[in-house]
C-alpha positions as CSV (number, residue, x, y, z in Angstrom):
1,X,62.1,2.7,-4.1
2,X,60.8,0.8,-6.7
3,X,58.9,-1.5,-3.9
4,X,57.0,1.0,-2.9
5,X,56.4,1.9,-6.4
6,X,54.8,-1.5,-6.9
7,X,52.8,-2.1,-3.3
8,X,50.9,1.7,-4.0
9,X,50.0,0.6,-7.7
10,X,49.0,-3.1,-6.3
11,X,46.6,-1.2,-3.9
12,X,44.7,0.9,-6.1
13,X,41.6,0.1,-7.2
14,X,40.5,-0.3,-11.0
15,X,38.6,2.5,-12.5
16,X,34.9,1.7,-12.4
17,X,34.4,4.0,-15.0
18,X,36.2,2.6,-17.5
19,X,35.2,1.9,-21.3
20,X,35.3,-2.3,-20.4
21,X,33.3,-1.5,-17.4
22,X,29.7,-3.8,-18.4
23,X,26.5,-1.7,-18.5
24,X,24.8,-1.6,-15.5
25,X,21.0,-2.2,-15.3
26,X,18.6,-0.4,-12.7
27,X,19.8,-0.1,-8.9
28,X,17.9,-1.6,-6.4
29,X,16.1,1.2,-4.6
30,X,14.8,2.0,-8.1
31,X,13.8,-1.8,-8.9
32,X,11.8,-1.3,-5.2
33,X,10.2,2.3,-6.2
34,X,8.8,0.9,-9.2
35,X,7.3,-2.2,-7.6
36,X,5.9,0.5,-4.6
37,X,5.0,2.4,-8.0
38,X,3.1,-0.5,-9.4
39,X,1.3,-2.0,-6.3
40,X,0.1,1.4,-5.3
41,X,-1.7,1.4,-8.9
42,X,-3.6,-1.6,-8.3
43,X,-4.7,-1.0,-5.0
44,X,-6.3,2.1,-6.3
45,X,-8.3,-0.1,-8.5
46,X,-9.5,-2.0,-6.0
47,X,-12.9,-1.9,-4.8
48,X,-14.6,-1.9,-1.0
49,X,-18.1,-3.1,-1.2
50,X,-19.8,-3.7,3.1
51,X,-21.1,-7.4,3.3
52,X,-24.7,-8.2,3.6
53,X,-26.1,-10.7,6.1
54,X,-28.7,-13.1,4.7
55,X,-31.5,-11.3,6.3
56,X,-30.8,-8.5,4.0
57,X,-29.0,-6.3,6.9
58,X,-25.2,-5.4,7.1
59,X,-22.9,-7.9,8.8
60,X,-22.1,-7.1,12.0
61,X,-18.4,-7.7,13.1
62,X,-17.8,-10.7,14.9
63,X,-15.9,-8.9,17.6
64,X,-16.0,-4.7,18.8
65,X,-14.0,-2.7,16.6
66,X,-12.4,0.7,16.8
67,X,-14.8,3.2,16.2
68,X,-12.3,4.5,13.2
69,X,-13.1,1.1,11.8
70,X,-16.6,1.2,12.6
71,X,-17.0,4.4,11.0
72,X,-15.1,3.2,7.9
73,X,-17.6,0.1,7.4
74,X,-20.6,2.7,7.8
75,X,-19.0,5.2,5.3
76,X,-18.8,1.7,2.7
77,X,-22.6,0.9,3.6
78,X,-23.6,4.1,3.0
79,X,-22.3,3.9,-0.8
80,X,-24.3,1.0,-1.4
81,X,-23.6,-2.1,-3.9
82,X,-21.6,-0.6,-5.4
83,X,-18.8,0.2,-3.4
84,X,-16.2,2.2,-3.2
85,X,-12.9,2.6,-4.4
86,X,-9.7,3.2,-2.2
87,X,-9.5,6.7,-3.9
88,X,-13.3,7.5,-3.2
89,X,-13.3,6.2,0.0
90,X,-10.5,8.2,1.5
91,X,-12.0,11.2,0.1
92,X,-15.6,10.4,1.8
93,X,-13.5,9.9,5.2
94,X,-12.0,13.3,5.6
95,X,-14.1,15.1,8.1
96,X,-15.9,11.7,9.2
97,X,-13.1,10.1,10.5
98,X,-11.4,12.1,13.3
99,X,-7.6,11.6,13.5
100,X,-4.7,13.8,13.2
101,X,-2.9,11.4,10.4
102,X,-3.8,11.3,7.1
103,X,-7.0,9.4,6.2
104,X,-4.9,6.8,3.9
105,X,-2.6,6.1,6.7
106,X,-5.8,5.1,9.0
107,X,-7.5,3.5,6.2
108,X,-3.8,0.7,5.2
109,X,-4.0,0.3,9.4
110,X,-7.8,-0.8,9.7
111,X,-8.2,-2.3,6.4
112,X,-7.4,-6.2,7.5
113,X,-9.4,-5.6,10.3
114,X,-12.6,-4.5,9.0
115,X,-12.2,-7.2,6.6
116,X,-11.4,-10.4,9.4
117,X,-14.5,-9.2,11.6
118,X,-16.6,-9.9,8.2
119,X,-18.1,-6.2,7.8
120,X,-16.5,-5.3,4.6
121,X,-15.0,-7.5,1.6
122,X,-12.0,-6.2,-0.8
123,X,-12.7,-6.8,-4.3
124,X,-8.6,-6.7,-6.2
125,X,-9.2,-5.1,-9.6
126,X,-7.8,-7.3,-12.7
127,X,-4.5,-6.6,-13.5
């Protein structure tokens, strides 16, 4: 008897929850929500301004686009120097930009794009 005594108490594992137990700091899905958290702030500072040819004109992309994209870089040249935020500018797609997803989803997909065919630049804000 008493061998089975000591195998079930050498098998069971120490309380977690016990007062020596060190404190634990934040998990890791909450460490990546607040980095999500944080980049998604900055990227709402940033600004989308279209780029201007030398001749005064917008750039033209150096190769055929979707016409999602397209409409995205004449939604930003439409807004003029100035540019447009990523908050403003999804709001100005809605309606202009047909698709069945939501307009932030089409705007993460194109943005690299729009911006390697040289028709708009990304301006990060300053942290």
């Amino acid at each position: 008897m008493a061998k089975k005594e000591t195998k079930a108490a050498a098998t069971t594992p120490a309380n977690p929850t016990s007062e020596t137990a060190a404190p634990k700091g934040p998990t890791a899905q909450e460490l990546a929500k607040k980095a999500r958290e944080e980049k998604k702030a900055r990227q709402e500072k940033d600004r989308f301004i279209r780029v201007i040819a030398p001749d005064g004109k917008p750039a033209a992309p150096s190769k055929k686009i979707a016409p999602q994209a397209l409409a995205i870089c004449n939604i930003i040249e439409a807004a003029g120097e100035a540019g447009l935020s990523r908050t403003e500018l999804v709001e100005k797609m809605k309606g202009v930009v047909q698709t069945r997803q939501p307009e932030s989803r089409i705007l993460s997909y194109y943005q690299q794009e729009i911006q390697d065919v040289g028709c708009v630049k990304k301006i990060e804000a300053v942290a």
